[in-house]
N, C-alpha and C positions, 0 to 999 in steps of 0.2 A: 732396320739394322742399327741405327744410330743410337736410336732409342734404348734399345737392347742392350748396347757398348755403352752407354750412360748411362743405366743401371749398373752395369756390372761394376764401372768404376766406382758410382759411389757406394756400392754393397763393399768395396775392398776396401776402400777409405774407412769406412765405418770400422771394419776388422782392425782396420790397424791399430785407429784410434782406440778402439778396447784395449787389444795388447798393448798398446804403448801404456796405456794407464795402467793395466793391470800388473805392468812390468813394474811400474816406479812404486808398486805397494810393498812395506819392505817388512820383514817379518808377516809373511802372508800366509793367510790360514785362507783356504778356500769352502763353503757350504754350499750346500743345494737346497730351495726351500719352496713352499707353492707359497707363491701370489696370487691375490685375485684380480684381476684386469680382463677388459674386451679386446684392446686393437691399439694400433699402433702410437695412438695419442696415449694412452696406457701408459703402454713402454717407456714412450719418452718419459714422461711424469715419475715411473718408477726407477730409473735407470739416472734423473736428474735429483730425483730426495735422496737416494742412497751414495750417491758422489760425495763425496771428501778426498779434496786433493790429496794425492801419497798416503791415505788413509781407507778410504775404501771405497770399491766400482762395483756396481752389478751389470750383470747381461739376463733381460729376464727375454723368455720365448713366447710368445702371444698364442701359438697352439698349443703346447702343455702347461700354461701356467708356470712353469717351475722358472727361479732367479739364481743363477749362477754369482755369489754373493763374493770377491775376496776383501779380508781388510787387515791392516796391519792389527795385528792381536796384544801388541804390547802397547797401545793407543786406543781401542774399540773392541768393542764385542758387538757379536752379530744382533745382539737383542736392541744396541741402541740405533743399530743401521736399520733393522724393521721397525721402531717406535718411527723414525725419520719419515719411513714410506708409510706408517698408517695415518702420519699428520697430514701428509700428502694425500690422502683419502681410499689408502689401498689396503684391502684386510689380511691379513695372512693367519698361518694356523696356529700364530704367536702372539701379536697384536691385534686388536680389533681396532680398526680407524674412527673418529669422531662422525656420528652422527651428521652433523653441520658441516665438515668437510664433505665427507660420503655424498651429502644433498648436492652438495655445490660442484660437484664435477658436472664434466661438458653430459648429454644427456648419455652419449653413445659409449662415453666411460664409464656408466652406471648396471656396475656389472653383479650379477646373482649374487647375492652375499650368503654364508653359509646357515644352511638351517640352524645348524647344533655345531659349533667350533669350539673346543678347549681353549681357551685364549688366555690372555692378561689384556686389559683395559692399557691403550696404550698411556694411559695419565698415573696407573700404576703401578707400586713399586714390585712386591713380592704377591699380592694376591691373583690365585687364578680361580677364575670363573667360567662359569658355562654360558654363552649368551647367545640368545634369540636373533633372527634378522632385525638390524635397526634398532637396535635398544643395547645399552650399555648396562640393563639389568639384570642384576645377577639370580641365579634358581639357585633350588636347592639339588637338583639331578644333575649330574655330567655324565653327558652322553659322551659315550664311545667313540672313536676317530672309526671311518673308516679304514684301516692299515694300507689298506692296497690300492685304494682309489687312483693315485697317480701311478701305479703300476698300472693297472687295468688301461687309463685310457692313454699310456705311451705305446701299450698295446696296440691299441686298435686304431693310433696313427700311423702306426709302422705299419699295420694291415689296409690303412688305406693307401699308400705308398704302394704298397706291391701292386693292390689292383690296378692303378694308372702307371706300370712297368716303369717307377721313377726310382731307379737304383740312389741316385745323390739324397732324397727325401728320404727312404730307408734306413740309409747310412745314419741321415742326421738325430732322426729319432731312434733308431737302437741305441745311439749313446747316450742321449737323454733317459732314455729307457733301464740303461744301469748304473744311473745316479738316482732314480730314483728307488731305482731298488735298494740302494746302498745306502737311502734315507729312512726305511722302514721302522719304525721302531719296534723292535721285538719284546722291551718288555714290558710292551702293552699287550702282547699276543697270551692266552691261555695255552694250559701244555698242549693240548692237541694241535692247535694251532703254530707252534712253536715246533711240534714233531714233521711237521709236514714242511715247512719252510727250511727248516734243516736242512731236510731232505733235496729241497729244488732250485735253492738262493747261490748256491755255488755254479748249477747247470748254468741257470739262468744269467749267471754274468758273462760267464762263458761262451753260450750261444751269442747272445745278444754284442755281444765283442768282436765275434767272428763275422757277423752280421755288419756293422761300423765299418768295420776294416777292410771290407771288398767293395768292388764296384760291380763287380759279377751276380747280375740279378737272379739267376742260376743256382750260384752259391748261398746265395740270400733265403732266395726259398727252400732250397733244402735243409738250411737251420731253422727257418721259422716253423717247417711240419714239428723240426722237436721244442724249440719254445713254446707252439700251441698244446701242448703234452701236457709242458709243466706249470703253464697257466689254468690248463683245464684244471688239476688236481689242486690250484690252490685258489681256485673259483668252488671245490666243494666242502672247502673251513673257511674261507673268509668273503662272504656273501657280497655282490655286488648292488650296488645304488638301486637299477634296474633291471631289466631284464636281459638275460644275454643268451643270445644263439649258437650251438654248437654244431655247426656246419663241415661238409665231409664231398670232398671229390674226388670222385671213385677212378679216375684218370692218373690221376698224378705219381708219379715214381713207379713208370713201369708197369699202370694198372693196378699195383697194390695200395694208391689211395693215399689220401693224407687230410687229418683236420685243421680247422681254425677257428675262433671265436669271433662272434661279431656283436653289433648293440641291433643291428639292426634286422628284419627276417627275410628282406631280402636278398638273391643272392647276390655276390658278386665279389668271384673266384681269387685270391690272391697268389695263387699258384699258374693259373695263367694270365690273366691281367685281361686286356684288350682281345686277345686271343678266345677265347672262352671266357668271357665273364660272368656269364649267365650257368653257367655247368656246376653241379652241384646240386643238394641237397642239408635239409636242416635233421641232424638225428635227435637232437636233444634239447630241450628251453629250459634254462635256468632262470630260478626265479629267485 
């Protein structure tokens, strides 16, 4: 119990200390961005290159990647707070970090670096390049972003949440879950792509809002059946990394059922958690 009571104070201290900082940034424009990092030595490192007193703070989260960035906007722009973190050895979907930094991190910070990243070299000015794992050379191809990749997998941390009946964990990533929706770039979407998202980006802040703001894991689930909806139909225009499972419990609301997506084929039910976790079936494999 002590243990437990010392954590939790130094988890508040930490809180405050962000706010306090993020308080004193004056003319503050806040972004949302993905980093790449493992663990919590990461964190620190990414959260100590992006500090400039009264200037600018990040809070990045070590399981969605994404860095909640503010900085004062009549002093910084967000492009020289990530040039800052990829000198620090950390790649984002802006900057690509130096090679020789990247090498030199502790081993357990030496995190997947993106196949194909639209970036700028963090040493330049206005050009952008497509570049390879580990090489600051440039092709002649640019490849495509995935658009949704950090949607999908805020996704399926909020779905792991429900399976371990953890309403606070839920909570925390449904609102990570619509900032990054709110980061999407649309016009990089094709029309078909753009017709469907129309369509689902307003549900989807929505649900996932109402999701955040309960502690009622009850209520939680009952919006996730209609999140898993509008994930499904934009899992079939904008294709995922890998494989994903469309999974279906024929129990839930009453016996009329309800789905979800997973990465993985095994089951395990986000609709009753510990209860049933094993209950369900897989109807569909997206590839």
């Amino acid at each position: 119990m002590k243990i437990l009571n010392k954590s939790i104070v130094t988890l508040t201290i930490m809180l405050g200390v962000f706010i306090s900082c993020n308080a004193q940034v004056k003319n503050a424009k806040t972004e949302i961005v993905k980093i790449y990092g493992n663990c919590g030595m990461c964190e620190k490192n990414i959260e100590t290159a992006a500090f400039v007193k009264k200037e600018a703070v990040a809070d990045w989260d070590v399981d969605s990647k994404m860095a909640t960035i503010t900085y004062d906007s009549t002093n910084t722009t967000l492009d020289e707070v990530l040039k800052r973190i990829a000198y620090a050895g950390y790649d984002s979907d802006m900057f690509l970090a130096p090679d020789e930094t990247y090498n030199n991190l502790h081993g357990c910070c030496q995190y997947e670096r993106p196949k194909h990243a639209l970036i700028h070299n963090a040493d330049a000015t206005d050009e952008t390049v497509t570049v390879a794992p580990d090489t600051n050379v440039a092709t002649e191809e640019v490849v495509a972003p995935n658009l949704m990749g950090d949607v999908y997998s805020n996704y399926f941390l909020l779905k792991d949440a429900l399976t371990k009946d953890d309403w606070k964990t839920t909570s925390a990533k449904a609102k990570i879950l619509v900032q990054s929706v709110s980061s999407v770039e649309v016009s990089k979407m094709n029309a078909n792509q753009k017709e469907v998202w129309t369509k689902v980006v307003s549900n989807i802040k929505t649900i996932s809002t109402r999701i955040f703001e309960t502690n009622d894991l009850s209520i939680q689930r009952e919006n996730f059946a209609l999140l898993s909806e509008d994930i499904h139909q934009l899992l079939e225009v904008f294709k995922a990394d890998g494989t994903i499972y469309y999974q279906h419990c024929p129990m839930y609301n009453d016996g009329k059922g309800a789905h979800w997506l997973s990465e993985e084929s095994a089951i395990k039910n986000p609709y009753y958690g510990s209860a049933m976790l094993t209950c369900g079936s897989t109807k569909e494999t997206l590839k």
